[in-house]
C-alpha positions as CSV (number, residue, x, y, z in Angstrom):
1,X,-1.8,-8.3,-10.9
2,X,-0.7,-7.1,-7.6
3,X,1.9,-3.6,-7.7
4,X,3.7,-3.1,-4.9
5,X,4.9,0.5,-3.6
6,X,7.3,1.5,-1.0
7,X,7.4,4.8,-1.7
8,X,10.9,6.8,-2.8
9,X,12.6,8.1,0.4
10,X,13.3,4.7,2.0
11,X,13.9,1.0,1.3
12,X,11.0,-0.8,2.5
13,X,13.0,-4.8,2.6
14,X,11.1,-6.1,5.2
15,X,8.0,-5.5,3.5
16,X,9.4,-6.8,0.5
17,X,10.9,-10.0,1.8
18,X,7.6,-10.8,3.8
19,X,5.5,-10.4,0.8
20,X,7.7,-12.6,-1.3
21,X,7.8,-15.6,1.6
22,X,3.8,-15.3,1.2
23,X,3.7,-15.6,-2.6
24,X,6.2,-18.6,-2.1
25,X,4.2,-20.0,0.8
26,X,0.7,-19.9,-1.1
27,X,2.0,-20.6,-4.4
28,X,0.8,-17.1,-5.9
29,X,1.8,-17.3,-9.5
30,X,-0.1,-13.7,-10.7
31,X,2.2,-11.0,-12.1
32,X,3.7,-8.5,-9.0
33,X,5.3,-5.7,-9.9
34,X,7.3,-2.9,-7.5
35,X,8.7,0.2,-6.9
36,X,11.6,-0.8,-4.7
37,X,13.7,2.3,-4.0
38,X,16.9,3.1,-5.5
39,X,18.5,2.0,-1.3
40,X,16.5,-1.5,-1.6
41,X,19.2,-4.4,-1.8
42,X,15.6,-6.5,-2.3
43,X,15.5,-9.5,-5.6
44,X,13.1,-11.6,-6.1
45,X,13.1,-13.6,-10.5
46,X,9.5,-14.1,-9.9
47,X,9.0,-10.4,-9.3
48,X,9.2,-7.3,-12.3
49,X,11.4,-5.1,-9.7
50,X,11.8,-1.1,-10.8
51,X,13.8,1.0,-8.4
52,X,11.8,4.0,-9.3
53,X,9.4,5.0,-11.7
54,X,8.1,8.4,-13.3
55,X,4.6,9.5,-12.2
56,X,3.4,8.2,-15.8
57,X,5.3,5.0,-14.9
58,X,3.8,4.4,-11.2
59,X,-0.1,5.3,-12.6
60,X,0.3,2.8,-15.2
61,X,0.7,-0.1,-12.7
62,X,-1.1,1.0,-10.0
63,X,-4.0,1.8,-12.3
64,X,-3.4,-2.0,-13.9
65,X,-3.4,-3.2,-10.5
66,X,-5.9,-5.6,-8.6
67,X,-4.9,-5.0,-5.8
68,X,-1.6,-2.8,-4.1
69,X,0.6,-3.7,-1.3
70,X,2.0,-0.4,0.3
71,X,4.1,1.1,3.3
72,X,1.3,2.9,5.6
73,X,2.1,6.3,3.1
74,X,-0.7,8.6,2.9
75,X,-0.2,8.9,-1.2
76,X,-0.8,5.2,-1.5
77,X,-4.1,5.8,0.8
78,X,-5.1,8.4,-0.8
79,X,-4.7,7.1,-4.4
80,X,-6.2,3.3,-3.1
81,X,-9.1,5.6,-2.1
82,X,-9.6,7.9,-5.2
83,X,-9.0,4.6,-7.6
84,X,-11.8,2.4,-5.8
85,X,-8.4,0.3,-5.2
86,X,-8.0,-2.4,-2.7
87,X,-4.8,-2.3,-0.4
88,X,-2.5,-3.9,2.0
89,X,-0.4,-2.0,4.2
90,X,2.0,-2.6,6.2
91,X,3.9,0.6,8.2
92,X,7.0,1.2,8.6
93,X,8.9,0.9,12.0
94,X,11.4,3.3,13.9
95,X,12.7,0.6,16.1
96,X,13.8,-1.3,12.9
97,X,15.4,1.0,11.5
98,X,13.0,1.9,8.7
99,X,11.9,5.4,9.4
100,X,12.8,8.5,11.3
101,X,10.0,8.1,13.6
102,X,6.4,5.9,14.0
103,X,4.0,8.2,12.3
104,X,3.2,5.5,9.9
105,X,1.9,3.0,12.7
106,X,0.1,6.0,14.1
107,X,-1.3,6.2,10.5
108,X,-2.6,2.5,10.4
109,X,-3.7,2.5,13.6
110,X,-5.9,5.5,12.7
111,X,-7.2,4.2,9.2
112,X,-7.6,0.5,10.9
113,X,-11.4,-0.5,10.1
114,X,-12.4,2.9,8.6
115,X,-12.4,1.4,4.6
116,X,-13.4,-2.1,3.9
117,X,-11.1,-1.9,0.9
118,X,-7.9,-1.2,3.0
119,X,-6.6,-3.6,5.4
120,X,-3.4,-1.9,8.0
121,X,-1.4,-4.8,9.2
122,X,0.7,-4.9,12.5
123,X,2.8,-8.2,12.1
124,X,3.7,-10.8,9.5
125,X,0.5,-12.8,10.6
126,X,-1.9,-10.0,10.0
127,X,0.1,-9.3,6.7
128,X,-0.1,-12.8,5.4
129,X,-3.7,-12.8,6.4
130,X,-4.4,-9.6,4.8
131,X,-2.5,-10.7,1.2
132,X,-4.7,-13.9,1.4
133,X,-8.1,-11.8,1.3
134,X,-6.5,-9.9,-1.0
135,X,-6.2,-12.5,-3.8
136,X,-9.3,-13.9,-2.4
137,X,-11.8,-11.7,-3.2
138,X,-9.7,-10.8,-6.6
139,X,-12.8,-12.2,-8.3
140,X,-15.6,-11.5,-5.9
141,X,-17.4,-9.0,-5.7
142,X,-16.0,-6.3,-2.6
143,X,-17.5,-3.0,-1.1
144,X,-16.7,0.1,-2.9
145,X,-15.4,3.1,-1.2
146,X,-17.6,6.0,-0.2
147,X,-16.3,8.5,-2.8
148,X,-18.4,11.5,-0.6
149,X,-16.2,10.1,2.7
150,X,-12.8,9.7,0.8
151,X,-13.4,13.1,-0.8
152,X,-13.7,14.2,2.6
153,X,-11.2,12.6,3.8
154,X,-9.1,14.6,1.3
155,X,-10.3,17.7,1.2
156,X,-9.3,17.7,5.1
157,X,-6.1,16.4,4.7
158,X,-5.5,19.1,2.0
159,X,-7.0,22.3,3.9
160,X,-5.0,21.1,6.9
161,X,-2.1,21.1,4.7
162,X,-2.7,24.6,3.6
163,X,-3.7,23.1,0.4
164,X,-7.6,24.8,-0.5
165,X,-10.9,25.5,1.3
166,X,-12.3,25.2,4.8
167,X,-12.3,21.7,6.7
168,X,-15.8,20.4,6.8
């Protein structure tokens, strides 16, 4: 099952769209689920759509989840990293309309090649590519995340949030 997230400030149709002309083009039958946003004019039969979801509601897919297709949030890093979860993300533009600014291609840009679980895509191409390996190695086996460098990873993000203890 693959869960799709595009967060709740924004509509994310692009993404949306773009993953439904790959499932169409590969003939992916597997159950997809997503959190659209209550702005997303986005609807798709093949596809159990929620506009939101409680936090209950979001951990049971993800959690369910093979594999998660994601705006370039830092929550949906994060919880990809902390649930050994594979991802696809794709980040949201400012020249399309779909964000205030172009933090989150800053974001994939930095994360790009850091996790072999993740995969940050800059196009359709490289998001197509990226959904394919995704349902590809679905039953192989993949690398596991470093939990010692994700924690890390965290525990930075958090101090420099103000969040706890010291950066390491």
């Amino acid at each position: 099952m693959i869960f799709i997230t595009v967060g709740t400030q924004l509509p994310f149709d692009r993404l949306l769209e773009y993953f439904d002309e790959w499932r169409t083009e590969v003939g992916y039958t597997g159950k997809v689920v997503a959190q659209i946003g209550e702005d997303s004019h986005f609807s798709s039969p093949l596809i159990e759509i929620f506009k939101t979801l409680s936090s209950e509601q979001y951990y049971y897919w993800f959690c369910q989840a093979d594999g998660i297709v994601s705006h370039t949030g830092m929550g949906s890093i994060l919880s990809c990293l902390d649930h050994d979860k594979r991802g696809v993300f794709l980040p949201r533009q400012y020249a399309l309309g779909e964000h205030r600014n172009d933090h989150q291609l800053d974001t994939a840009q930095a994360f790009a090649g850091k996790y072999p679980t993740l995969e940050f895509c800059a196009d359709k191409p490289a998001f197509f590519s990226a959904l394919n390996k995704l349902i590809a190695t679905h039953d192989s086996q993949v690398a596991t995340v470093d939990k010692e460098s994700s924690s890390e990873l965290g525990d930075n993000i958090a101090t420099y949030l103000g969040i706890k203890g010291p950066l390491l």
